[in-house]
NUKEBA-399031 format. One record per atom (N, C-alpha, C): x, y, z. Coordinates in steps of 0.05 Angstrom, whole numbers. Layout:
N
    east   north      up
       X       Y       Z
...
***
This chain:
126
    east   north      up
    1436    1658    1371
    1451    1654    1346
    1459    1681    1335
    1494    1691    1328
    1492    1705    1314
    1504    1714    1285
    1490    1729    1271
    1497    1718    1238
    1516    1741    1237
    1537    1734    1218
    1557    1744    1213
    1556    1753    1181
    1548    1768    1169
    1539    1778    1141
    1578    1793    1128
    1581    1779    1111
    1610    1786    1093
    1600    1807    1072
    1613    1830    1058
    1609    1842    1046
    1595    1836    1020
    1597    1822    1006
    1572    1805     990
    1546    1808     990
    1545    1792    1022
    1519    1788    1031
    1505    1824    1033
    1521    1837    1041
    1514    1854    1051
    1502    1883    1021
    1514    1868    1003
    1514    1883     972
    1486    1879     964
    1484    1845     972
    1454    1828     962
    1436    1844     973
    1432    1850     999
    1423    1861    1021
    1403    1887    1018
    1438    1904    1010
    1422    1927     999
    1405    1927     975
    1414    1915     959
    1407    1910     931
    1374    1900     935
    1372    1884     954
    1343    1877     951
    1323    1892     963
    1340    1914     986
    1313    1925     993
    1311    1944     983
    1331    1956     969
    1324    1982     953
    1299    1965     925
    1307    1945     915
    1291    1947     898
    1262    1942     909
    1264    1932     927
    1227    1930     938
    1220    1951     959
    1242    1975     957
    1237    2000     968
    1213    2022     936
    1226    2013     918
    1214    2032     900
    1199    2017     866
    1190    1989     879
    1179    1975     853
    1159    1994     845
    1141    2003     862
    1110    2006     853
    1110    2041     848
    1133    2064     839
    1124    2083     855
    1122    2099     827
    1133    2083     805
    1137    2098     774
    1127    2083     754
    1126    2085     726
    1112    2064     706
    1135    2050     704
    1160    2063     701
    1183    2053     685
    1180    2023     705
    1187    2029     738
    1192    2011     758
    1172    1985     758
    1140    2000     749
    1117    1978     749
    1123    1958     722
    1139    1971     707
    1149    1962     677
    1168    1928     692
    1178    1935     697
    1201    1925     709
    1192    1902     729
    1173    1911     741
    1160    1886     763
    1140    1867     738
    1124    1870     732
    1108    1862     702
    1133    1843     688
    1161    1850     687
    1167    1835     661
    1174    1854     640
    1165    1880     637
    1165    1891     607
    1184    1906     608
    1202    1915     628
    1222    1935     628
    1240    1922     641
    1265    1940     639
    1289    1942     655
    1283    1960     682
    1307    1945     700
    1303    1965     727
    1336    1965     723
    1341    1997     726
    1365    2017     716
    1372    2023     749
    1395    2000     754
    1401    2008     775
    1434    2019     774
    1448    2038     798
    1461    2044     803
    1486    2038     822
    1500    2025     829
    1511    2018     857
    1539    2027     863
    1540    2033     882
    1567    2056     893
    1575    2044     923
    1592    2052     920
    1608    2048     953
    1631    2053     955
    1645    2052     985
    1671    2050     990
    1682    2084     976
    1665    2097     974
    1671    2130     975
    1660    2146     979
    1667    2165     985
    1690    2187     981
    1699    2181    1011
    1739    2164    1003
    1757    2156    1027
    1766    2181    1044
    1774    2202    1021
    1802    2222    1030
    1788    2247    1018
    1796    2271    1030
    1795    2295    1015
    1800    2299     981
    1821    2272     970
    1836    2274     943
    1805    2259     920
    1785    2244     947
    1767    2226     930
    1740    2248     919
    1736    2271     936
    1720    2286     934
    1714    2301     905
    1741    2309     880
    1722    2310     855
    1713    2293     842
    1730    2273     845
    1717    2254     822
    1695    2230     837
    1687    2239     860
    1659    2239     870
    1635    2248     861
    1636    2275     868
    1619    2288     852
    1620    2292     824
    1638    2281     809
    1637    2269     783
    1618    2256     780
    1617    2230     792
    1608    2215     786
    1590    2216     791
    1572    2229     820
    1548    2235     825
    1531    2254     802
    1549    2265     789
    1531    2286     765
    1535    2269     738
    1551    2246     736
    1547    2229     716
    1516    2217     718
    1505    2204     751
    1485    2189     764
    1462    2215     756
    1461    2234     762
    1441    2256     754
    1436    2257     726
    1458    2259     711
    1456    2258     678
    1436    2243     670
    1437    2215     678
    1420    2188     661
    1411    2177     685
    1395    2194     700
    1379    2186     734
    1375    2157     732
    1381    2131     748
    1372    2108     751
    1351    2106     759
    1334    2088     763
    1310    2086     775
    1321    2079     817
    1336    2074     817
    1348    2073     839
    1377    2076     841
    1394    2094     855
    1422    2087     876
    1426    2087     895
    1439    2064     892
    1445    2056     918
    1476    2053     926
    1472    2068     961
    1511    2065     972
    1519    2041     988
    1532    2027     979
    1536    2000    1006
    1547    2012    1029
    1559    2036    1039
    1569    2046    1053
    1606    2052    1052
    1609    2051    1079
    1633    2066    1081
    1640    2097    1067
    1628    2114    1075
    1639    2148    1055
    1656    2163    1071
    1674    2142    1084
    1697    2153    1100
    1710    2131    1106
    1747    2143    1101
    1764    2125    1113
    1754    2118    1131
    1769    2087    1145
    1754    2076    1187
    1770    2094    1196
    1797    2104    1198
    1812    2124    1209
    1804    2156    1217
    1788    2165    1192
    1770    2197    1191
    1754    2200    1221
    1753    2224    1231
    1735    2229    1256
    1703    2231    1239
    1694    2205    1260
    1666    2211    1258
    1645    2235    1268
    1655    2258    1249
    1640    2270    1266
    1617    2285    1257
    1596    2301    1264
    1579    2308    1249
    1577    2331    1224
    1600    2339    1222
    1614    2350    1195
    1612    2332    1173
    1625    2311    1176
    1627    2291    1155
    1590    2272    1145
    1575    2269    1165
    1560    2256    1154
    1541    2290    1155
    1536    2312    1155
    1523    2327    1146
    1536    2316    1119
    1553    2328    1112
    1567    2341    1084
    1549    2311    1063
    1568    2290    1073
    1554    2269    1061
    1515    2263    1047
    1504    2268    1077
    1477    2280    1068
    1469    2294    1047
    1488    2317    1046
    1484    2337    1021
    1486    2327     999
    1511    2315     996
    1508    2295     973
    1488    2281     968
    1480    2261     989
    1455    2247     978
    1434    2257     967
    1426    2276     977
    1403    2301     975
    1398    2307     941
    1433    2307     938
    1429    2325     908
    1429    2300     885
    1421    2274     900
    1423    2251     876
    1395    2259     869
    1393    2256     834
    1365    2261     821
    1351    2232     834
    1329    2221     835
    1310    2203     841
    1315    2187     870
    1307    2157     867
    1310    2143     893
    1348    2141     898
    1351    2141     930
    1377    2127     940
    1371    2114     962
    1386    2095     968
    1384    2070     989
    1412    2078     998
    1411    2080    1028
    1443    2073    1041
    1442    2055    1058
    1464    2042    1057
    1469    2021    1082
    1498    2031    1091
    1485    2036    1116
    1514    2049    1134
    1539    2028    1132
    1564    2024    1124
    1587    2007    1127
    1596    2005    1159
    1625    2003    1157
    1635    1995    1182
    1655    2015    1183
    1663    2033    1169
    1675    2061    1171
    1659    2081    1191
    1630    2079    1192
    1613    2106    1188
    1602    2082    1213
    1613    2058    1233
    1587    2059    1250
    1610    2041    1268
    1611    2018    1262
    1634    2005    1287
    1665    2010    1292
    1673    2028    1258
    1705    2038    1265
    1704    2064    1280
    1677    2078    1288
    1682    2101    1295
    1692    2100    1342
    1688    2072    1347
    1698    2068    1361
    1738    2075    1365
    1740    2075    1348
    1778    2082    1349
    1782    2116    1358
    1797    2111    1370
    1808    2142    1380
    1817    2157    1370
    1822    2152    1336
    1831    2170    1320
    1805    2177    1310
    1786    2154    1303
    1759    2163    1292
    1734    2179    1312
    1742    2195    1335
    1729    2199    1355
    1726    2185    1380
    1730    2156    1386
    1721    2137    1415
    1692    2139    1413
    1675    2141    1395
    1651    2136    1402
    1639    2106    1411
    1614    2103    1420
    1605    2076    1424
    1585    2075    1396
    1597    2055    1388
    1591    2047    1360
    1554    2043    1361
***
């Protein structure tokens, strides 16, 4: 049998394992499993497409640093399906993640793993 997960599903997805990635690891988070708090989450995706997406990326990633969530999380895609997959682009990306203040969860998209099969995106085997 094989399951076919639509972008939704795949939001839920992340959403749930990031949060039972980091229930137990802060008070605020143990607040939050208890009942007595909020869990301050973050959720991002579908960027940085193009070279033009890159400041107001890191905008927004230093907005996410400002008022740190207890978790962010990327649903993926941080590249056009068209961009060469290559290891330029997911270093650089890394970096970014690196410099998020607290927890981040990624789930790789379909830009960054089965479009990199296209010959504009490198011919790799996905």
């Amino acid at each position: 049998m094989r399951l076919k997960f639509q972008y939704q599903s795949s939001v839920l997805l992340a959403f749930g394992l990031a949060l039972s990635a980091c229930m137990v690891n802060s008070p605020t988070q143990q607040a939050a499993v208890s009942g007595a708090g909020a869990l301050d989450v973050v959720a991002i995706g579908d960027m940085p497409y193009r070279p033009q997406d890159i400041e107001p990326f890191e905008a927004l990633l230093e907005t996410i640093n400002n008022r740190p969530p207890d978790v962010t999380i990327h649903v993926g895609d941080i590249k056009g399906g068209g961009t060469p997959c290559t290891d330029d682009v997911f270093w650089s990306q890394r970096d970014y993640f690196n410099a998020v203040t607290g927890a981040l969860v990624f789930t790789p998209g379909d830009n960054e793993w089965t479009d990199c099969h296209r010959s504009h995106a490198g011919g790799y085997d996905p």
